[in-house]
N, C-alpha and C positions, 0 to 999 in steps of 0.2 A: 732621357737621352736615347733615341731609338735606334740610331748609326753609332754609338761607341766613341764618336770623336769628337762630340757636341758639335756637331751641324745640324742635327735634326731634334730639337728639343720638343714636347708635346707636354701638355696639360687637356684633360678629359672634361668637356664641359658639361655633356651627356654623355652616359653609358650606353652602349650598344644591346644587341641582343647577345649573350655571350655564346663565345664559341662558332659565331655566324662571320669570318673571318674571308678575304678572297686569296685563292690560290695561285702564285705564278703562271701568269697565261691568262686565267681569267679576263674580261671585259668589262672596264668601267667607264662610264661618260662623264668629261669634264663639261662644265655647264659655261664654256668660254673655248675662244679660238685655238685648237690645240697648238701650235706654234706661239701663246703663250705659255703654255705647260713647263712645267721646271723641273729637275731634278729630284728636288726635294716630293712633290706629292706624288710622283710614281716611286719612292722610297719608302714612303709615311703609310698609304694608303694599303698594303697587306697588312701590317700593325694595325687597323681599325675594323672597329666589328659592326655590321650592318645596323642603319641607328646611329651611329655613335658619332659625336661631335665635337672637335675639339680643335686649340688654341695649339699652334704650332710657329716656330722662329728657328727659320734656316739662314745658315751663314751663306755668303757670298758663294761656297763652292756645291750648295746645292740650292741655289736660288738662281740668278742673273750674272755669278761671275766679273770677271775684269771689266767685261763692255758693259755693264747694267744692262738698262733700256731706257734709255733718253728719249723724251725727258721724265719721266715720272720716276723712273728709278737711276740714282747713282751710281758707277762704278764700284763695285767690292762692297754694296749693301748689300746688309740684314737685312730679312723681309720677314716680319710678323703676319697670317693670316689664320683666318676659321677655315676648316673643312668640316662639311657632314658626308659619312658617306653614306646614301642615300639607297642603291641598290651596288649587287653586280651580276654578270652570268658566264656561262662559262663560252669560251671561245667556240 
């Protein structure tokens, strides 16, 4: 549980390089249209260490919220996805 209030739960699928962690402010590229971007992976994504890959499932309030995204995603869904994060740098 990475948020404290199970919204943001994670499971490690690969380990990172340890210690190789990005800093608030730092720069990282999402590999899709940032006006998808949610909550949850600008949340998750300081918790992961360069390398590291893993299985995460956020609740409706750090995912898509009241409105989803119609049609693919429902109102007030859960969204399960993989993250790797693959590099970052600093601003």
């Amino acid at each position: 549980d990475v948020t404290g209030d199970g919204g943001c739960l994670k499971r490690v699928l690969e380990k990172g390089v340890k210690g190789e962690r990005p800093f608030a402010g730092d720069v990282f590229e999402l590999g899709l249209d940032k006006s998808d971007a949610i909550l949850g992976w600008e949340t998750v994504i300081p918790w992961m260490e360069r390398g590291e890959r893993a299985e995460f499932r956020f609740g409706p309030e750090y995912a898509f919220g009241k409105q989803g995204a119609p049609p693919r995603i429902a109102p007030d869904a859960v969204v399960d996805c993989t993250l790797k994060l693959l590099s970052f740098s600093e601003p």
